[in-house]
ROTIKE-578751 format. One line per 5 residues: number of its first residue (from 1); their letters; for each residue x, y, z of C-alpha. Coordinates in nm, 4 decimals, m for minus. Example, Ala and Ser with C-alpha at 12.3 -4.5 7.8 and 13.67 -1.06 7.14 Angstrom:
1) as) 1.2300/m0.4500/0.7800; 1.3670/m0.1060/0.7140;
//
This chain:
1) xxxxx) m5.3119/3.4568/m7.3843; m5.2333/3.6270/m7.0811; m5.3150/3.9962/m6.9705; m5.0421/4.2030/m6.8593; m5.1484/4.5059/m6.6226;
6) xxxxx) m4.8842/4.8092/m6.5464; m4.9287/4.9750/m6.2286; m5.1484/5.3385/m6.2548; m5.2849/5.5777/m6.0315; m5.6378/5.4118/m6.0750;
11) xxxxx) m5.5574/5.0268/m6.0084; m5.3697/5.1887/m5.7249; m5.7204/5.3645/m5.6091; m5.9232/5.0597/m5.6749; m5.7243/4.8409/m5.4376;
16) xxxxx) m5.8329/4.8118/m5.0980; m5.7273/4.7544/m4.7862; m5.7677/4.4249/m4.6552; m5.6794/4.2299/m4.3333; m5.3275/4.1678/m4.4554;
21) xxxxx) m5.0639/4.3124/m4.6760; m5.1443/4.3379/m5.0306; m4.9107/4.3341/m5.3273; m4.9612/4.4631/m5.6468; m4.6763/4.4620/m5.9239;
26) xxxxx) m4.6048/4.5759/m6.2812; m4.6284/4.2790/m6.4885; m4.5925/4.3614/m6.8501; m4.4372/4.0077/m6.9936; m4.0834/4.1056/m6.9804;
31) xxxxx) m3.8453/3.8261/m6.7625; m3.5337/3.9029/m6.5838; m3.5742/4.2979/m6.5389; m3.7381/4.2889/m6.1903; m4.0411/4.4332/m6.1069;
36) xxxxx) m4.1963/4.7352/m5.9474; m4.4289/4.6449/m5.6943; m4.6426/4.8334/m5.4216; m4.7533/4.7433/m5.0747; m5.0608/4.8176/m4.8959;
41) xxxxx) m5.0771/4.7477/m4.5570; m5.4084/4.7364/m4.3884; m5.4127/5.1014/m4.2325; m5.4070/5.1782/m4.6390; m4.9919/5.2595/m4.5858;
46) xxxxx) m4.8433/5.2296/m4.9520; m4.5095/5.1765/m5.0134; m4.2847/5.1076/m5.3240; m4.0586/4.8064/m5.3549; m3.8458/4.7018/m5.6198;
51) xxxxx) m3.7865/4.3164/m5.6480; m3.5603/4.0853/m5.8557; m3.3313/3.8137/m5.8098; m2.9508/3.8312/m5.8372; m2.7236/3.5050/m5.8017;
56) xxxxx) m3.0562/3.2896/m5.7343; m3.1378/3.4704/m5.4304; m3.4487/3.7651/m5.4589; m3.4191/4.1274/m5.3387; m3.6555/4.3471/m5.2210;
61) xxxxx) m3.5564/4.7065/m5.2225; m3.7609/4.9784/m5.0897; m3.7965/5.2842/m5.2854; m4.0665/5.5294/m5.0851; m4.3956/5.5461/m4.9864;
66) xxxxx) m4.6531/5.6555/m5.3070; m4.8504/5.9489/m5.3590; m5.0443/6.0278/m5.6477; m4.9164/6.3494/m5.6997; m4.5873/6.5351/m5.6425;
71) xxxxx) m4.5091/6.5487/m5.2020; m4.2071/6.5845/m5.0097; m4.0994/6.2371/m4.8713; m4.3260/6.0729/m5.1478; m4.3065/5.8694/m5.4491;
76) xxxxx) m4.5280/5.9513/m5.7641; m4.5655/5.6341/m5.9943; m4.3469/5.8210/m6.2631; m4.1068/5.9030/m5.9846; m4.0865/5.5136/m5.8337;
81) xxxxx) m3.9985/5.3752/m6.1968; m3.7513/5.6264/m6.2580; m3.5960/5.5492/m5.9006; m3.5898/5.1980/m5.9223; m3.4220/5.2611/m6.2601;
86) xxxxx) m3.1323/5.4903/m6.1139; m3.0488/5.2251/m5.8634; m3.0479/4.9371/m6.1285; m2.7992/5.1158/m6.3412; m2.5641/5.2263/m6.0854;
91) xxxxx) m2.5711/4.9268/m5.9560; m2.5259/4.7040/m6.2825; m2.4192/4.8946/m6.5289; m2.7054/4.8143/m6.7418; m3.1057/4.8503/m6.7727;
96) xxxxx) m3.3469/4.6408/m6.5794; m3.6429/4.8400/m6.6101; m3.8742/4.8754/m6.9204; m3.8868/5.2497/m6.9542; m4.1355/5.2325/m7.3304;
101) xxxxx) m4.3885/5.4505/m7.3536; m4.7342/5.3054/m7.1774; m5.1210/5.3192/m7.3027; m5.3298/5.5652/m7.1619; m5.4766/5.3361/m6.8516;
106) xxxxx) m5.0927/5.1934/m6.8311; m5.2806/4.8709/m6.8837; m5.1639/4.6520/m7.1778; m5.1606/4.2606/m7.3185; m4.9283/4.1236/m7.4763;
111) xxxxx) m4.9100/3.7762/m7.5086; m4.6069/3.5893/m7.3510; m4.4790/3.4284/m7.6618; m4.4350/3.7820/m7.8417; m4.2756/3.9534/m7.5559;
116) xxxxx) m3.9811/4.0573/m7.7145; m3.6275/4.0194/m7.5368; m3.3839/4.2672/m7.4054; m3.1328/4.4160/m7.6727; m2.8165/4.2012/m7.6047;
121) xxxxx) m2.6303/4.5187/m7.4457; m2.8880/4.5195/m7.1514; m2.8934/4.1473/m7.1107; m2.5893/3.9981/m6.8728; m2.7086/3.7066/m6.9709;
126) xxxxx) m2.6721/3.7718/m7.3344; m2.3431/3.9070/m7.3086; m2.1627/3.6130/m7.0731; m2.2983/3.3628/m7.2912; m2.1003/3.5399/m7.6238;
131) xxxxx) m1.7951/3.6520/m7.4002; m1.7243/3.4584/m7.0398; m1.5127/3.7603/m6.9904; m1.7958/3.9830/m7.0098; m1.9751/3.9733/m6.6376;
136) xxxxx) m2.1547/4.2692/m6.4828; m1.9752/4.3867/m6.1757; m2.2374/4.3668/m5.9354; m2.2106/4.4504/m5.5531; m2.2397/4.1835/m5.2810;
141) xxxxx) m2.5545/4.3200/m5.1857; m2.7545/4.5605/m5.4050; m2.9829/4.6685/m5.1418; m2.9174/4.9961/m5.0363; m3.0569/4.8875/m4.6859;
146) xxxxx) m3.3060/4.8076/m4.4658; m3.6164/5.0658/m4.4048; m3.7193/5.1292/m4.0312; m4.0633/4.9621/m4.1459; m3.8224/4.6702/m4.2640;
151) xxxxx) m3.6633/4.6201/m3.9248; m3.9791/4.6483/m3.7212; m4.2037/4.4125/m3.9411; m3.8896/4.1871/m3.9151; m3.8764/4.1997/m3.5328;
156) xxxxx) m4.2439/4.1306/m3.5059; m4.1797/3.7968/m3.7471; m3.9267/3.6702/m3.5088; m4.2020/3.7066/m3.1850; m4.4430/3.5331/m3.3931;
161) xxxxx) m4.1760/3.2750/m3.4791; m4.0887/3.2572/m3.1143; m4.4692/3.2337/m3.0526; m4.4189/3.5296/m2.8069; m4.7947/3.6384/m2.7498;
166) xxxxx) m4.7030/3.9594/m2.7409; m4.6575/3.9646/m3.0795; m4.9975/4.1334/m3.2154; m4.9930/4.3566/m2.9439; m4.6842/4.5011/m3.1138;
171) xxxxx) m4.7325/4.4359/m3.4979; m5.0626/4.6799/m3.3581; m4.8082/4.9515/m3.2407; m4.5977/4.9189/m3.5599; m4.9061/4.9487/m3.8120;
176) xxxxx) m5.0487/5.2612/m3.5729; m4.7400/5.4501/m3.5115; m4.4572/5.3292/m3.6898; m4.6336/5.2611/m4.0921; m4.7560/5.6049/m4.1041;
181) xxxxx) m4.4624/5.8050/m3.9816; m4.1945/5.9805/m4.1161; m3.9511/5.6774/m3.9967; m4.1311/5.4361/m4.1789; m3.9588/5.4374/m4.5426;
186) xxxxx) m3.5901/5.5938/m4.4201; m3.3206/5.3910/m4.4328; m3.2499/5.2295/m4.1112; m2.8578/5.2859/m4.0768; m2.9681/5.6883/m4.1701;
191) xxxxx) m3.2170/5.7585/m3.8953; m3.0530/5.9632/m3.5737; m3.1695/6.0109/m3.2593; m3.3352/6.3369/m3.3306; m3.5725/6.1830/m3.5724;
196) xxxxx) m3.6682/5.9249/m3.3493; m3.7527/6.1892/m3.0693; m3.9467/6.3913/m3.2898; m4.1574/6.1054/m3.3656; m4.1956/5.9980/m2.9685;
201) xxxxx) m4.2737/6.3184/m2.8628; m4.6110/6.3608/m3.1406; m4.6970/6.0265/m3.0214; m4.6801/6.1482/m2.6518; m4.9175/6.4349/m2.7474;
206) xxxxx) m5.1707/6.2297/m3.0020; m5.2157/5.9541/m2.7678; m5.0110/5.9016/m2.4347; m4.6807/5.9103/m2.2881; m4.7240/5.5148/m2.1936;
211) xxxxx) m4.7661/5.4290/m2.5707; m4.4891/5.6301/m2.6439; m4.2391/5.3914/m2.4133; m4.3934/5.1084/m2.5667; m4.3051/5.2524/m2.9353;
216) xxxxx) m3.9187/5.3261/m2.8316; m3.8998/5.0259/m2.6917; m3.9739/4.8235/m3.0079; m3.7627/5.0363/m3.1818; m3.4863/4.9465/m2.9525;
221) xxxxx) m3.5253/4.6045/m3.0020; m3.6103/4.6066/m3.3578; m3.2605/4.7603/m3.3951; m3.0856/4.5671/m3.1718; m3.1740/4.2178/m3.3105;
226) xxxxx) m3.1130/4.3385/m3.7167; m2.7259/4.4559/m3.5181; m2.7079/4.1363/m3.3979; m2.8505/3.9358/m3.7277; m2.5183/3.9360/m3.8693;
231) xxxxx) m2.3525/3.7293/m3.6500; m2.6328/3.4932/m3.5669; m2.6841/3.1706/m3.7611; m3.0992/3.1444/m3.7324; m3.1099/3.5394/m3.8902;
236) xxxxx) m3.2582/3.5283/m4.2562; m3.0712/3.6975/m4.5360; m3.3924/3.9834/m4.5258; m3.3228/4.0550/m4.2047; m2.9400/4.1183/m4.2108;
241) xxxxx) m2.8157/4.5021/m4.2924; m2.4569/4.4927/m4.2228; m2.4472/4.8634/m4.2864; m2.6546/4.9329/m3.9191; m2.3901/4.9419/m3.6589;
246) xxxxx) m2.5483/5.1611/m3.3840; m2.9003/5.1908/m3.2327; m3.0122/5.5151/m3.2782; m3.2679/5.4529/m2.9828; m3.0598/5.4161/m2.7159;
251) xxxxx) m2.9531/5.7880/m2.6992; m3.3455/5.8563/m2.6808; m3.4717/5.9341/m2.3053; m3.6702/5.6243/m2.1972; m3.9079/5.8424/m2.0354;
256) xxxxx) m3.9236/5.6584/m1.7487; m4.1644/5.8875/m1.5597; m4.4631/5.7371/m1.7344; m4.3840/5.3843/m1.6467; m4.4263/5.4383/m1.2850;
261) xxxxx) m4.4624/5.1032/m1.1221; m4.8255/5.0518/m0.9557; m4.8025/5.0245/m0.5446; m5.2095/4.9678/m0.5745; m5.2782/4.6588/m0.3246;
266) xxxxx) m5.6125/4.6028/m0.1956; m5.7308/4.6019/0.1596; m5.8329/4.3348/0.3886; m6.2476/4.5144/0.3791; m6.1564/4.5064/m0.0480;
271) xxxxx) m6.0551/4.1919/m0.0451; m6.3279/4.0379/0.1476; m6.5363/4.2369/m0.0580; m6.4089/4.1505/m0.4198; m6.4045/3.7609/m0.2590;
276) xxxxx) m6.7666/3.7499/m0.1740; m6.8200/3.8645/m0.5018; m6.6323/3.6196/m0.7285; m6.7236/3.3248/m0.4564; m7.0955/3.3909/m0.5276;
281) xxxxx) m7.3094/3.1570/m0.7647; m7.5791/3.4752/m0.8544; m7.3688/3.5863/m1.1733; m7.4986/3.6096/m1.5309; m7.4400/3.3534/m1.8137;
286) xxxxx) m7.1563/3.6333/m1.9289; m7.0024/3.6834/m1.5716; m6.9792/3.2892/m1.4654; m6.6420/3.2085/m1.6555; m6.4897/3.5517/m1.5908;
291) xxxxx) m6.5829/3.4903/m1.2422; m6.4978/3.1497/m1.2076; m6.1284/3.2756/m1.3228; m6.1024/3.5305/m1.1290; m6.1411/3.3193/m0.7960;
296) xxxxx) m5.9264/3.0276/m0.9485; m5.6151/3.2785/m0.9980; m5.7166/3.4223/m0.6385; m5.7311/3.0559/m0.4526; m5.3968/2.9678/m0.6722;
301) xxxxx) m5.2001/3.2933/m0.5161; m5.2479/3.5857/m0.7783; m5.1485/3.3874/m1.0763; m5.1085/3.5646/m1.4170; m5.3897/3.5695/m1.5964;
306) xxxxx) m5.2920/3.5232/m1.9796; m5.1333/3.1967/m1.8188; m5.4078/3.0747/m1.6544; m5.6375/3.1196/m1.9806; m5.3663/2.9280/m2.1737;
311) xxxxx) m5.4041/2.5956/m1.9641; m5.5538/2.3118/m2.1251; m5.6784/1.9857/m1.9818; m5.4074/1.8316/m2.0214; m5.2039/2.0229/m1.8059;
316) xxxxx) m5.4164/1.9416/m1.5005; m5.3144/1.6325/m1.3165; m5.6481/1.5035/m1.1417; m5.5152/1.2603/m0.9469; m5.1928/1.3919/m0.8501;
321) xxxxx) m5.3904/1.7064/m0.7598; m5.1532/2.0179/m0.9678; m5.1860/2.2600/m1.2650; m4.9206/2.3262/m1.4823; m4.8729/2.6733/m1.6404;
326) xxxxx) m4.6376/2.8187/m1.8732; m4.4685/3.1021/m1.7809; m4.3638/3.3183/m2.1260; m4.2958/3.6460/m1.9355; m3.9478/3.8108/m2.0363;
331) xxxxx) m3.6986/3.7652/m2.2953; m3.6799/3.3508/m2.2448; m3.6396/3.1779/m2.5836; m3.8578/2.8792/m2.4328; m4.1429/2.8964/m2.1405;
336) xxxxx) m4.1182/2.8035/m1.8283; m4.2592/2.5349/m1.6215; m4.4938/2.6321/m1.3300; m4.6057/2.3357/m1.0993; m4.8289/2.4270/m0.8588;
341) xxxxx) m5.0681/2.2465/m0.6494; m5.4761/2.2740/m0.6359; m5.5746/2.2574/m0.2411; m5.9395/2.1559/m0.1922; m6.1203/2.4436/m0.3397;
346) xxxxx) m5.9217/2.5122/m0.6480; m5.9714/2.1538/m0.7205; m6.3509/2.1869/m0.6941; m6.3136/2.5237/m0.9450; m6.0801/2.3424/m1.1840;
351) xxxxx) m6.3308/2.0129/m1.1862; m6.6574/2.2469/m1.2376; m6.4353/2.4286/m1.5780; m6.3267/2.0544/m1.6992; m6.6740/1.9415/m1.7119;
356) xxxxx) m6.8170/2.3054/m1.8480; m6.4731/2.3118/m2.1130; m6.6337/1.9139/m2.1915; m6.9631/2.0325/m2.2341; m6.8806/2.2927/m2.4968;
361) xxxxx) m6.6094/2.0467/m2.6754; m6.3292/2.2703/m2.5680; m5.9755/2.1898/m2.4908; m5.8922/2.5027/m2.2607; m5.9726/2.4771/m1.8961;
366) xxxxx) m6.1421/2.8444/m1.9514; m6.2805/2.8128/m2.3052; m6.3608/3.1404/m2.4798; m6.6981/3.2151/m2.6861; m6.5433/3.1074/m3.0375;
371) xxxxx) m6.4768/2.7670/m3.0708; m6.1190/2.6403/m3.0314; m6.0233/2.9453/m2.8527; m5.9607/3.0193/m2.4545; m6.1223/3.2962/m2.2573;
376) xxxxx) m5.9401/3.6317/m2.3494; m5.8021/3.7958/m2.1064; m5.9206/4.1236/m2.1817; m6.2477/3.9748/m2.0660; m6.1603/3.8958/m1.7189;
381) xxxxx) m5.9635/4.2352/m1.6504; m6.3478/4.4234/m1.8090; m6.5169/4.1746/m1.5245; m6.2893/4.2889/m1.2415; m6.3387/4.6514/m1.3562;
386) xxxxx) m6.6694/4.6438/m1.3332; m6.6683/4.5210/m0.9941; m6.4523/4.7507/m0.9159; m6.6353/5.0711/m1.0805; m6.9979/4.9166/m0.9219;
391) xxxxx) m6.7962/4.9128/m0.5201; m6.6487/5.2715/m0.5584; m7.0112/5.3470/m0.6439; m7.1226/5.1411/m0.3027; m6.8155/5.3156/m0.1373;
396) xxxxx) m6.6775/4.9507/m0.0937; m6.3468/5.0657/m0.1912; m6.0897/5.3371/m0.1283; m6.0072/5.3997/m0.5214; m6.0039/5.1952/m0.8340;
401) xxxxx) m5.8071/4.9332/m0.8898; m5.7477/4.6414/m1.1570; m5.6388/4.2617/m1.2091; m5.3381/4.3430/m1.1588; m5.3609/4.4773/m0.8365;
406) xxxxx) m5.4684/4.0830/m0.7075; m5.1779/3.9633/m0.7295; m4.9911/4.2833/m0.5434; m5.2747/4.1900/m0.2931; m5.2214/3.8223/m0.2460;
411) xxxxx) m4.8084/3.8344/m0.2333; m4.8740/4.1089/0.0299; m5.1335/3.9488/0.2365; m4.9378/3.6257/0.2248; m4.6257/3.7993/0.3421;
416) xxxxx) m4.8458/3.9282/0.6417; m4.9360/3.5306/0.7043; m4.5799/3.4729/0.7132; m4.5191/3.2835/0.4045; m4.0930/3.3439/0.3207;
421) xxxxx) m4.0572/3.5477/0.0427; m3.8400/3.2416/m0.1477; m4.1922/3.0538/m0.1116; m4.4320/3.3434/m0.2537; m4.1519/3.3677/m0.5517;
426) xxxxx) m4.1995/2.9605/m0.6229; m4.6038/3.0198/m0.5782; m4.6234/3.3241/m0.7991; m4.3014/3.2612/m1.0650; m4.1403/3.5758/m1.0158;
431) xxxxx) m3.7778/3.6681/m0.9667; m3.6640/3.3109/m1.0216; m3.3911/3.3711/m1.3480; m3.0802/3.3598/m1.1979; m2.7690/3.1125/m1.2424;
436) xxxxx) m2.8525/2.9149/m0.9147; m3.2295/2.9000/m1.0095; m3.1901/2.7943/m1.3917; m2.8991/2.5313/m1.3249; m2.8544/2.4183/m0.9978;
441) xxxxx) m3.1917/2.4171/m0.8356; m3.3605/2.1700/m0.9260; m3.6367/2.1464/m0.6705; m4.0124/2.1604/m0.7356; m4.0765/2.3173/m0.3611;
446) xxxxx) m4.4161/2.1453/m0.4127; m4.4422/2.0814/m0.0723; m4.3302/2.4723/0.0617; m4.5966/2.5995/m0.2169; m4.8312/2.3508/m0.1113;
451) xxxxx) m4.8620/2.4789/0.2269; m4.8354/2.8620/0.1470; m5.1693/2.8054/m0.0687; m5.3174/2.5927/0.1848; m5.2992/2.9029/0.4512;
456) xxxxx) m5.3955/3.1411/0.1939; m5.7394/2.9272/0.1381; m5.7929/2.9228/0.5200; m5.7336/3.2938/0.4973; m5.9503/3.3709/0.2165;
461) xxxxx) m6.2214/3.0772/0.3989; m6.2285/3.3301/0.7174; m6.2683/3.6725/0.5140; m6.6408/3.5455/0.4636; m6.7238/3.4393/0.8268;
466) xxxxx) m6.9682/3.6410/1.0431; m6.7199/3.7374/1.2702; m6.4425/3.7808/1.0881; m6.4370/4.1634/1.1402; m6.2407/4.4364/0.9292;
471) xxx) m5.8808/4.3843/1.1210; m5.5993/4.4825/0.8583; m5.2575/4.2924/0.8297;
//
């Protein structure tokens, strides 16, 4: 015998939050009339769905986010059945949705070989099977539409599909600022541009202007790829709304002003500063890998860091003395090659983190603490902080800067050597996605790269000599 459990206010209470969405669904042994279901997300977000199947293909409407009692924009339990109801009726023509009194708890068993069937009026079924010409007229689609929570879980899906690693950086700003709001259970095609703005501009006050940019711009793109999912062959069914023919976000100001670009380069005194440091051998047991990344993306001319971390040992070439990195930046479907040479001193870093990454039975050339993981980034960028926080302190520095500022710093300092601006674009991986680049180029520049990072480590060599004084380029 199996136990049958409706949904009530108190199995609603009892179930928790976990690290991932959690279902939980009126089952009360009856087949073929779809089921109300509700989902918790892990900032304790619920929301009503509706699911059945229709032409061997399942549907998942959303109906409204729950509230035990009676709210403006809210769902009560009572409310959610009698919804999902409504929309089954004017939609079929007949009833889907058991609407028989319930026990006190709204818990009940019935066993599955006593569940009795649908009068023959409500079943389609029923009916086709006594008269063919019987059929319920059903729409092509019985979804009303896609929610704004819909399209912005479903954009997040396709960056983890894509293996974007951005991607939990913005399922993050979806489950902060996006689950909670008023957006979240709207229909898509039915939010304006006012609504949107309304939403930016509390996030702008609660938390900062530069997390509000980051929200629109999701939004933008969440919209833009669920306009585009109709015409594109890879889009699921659940992601298509055919009904969504504008973006609503792209009236919204972008607010530019708080994505000012950083100028922040360090100077020659910084640099030879911030070099001593990371070249040094005194650090802790927690400092040495941060360290020993740091001055590998210095010697190899301001790399990015998340690419650095992601190189294995495989993608070091001992012999033929190179690293190859990935480079995901930007919208490109598939990453990019980056070749680049190891001159005598990156080779010695890059040997010392094979033999440590050996040691601790890693694959990554900068393993992290848990096993089968790489270094996070994060990690470095709190290292160079601190350095940076303990030199303001020793008035070795001007003002604060971050990681990101290296890699202003080298391209500058290298452009004071003289290295041509095409060659600092091949060492660095920047700027290199147009037509002539992506098709017709096809040289490595291996050599041109090979000696721009050979004058950089002569350059970097004579910041720690005696006499190498405080002269500026």
């Amino acid at each position: 015998m199996r136990t049958y459990a409706r949904l009530s206010a108190s199995r609603i209470k009892a179930t928790k939050p976990t690290d991932r969405d959690r279902w939980i669904s009126d089952s009360d042994g009856f087949r073929g009339f779809g089921q109300l279901s509700l989902r918790i997300t892990p900032r304790g977000t619920s929301q009503f769905y509706f699911r059945y199947s229709q032409a061997g293909k399942r549907k998942t409407v959303p109906l409204g986010r729950y509230s035990r009692n009676t709210k403006p924009g809210f769902l009560t339990l009572k409310q959610a059945r009698e919804k999902a109801q409504e929309l089954l009726i004017g939609s079929f023509g007949y009833s889907r949705v058991p609407t028989g009194p319930l026990p006190a708890e709204e818990v009940g068993e019935r066993p599955i070989n006593n569940a009795p069937s649908a009068p023959p009026e409500q079943n389609p079924a029923s009916a086709a099977q006594k008269n063919p010409a019987v059929q319920p007229s059903a729409p092509a689609d019985a979804s009303p539409g896609l929610t704004v929570l819909q399209i912005c879980d479903s954009y997040v899906q396709s960056l983890e599909k894509q293996k974007k690693r951005s991607w939990k950086q913005i399922r993050s700003l979806v489950r902060r600022h996006i689950a909670d709001s008023e957006l979240a259970s709207r229909l898509a095609r039915e939010v304006d541009s006012a609504q949107i703005t309304r939403v930016l501009r509390r996030i702008v006050a609660d938390h900062s202007g530069l997390t509000a940019t980051k929200v629109r711009s999701l939004l933008h793109a969440a919209y833009a790829q669920v306009i585009g999912a109709e015409l594109s062959p890879t889009a699921t069914e659940e992601s298509i709304d055919t009904s969504i023919r504008t973006n609503p976000v792209s009236a919204v100001d972008a607010m530019s002003k708080f994505k000012k670009s950083r100028k922040r380069f360090l100077s020659q005194a910084e640099l030879r500063e911030l070099w001593r440091r990371v070249s040094a051998d005194s650090q802790t047991a927690d400092e040495q890998l941060p360290s020993r990344a740091t001055r590998l993306t210095i010697l190899l001319g301001g790399q990015r860091c998340e690419q650095l971390l992601r190189a294995t040992h495989a993608d070091v070439d001992s012999d033929a003395a190179t690293i190859l990195l990935m480079d995901e930046k930007g919208q490109r479907e598939q990453p990019r090659p980056h070749l680049l040479p190891l001159t005598s001193s990156a080779k010695e870093q890059v040997q010392w983190l094979l033999e440590h990454g050996r040691s601790c039975g890693s694959s990554y050339l900068v393993p992290g603490r848990t096993k089968g993981t790489s270094l996070s980034p994060s990690t470095v960028s709190k290292f160079v902080t601190a350095m940076c926080v303990d030199m303001l302190a020793k008035r070795q520095a001007s003002c604060r800067f971050q990681f990101s500022d290296i890699r202003r710093t080298v391209e500058t300092t290298m452009a004071a050597l003289g290295v041509h601006k095409d060659v600092r674009a091949h060492v660095q991986s920047h700027g290199l996605s147009g037509v002539q680049e992506k098709h017709y180029d096809m040289y490595h520049y291996m050599p041109e790269k090979k000696a721009a990072l050979e004058l950089w480590e002569k350059h970097l060599k004579s910041l720690l000599e005696p006499d190498s004084g405080d002269a500026e380029h």
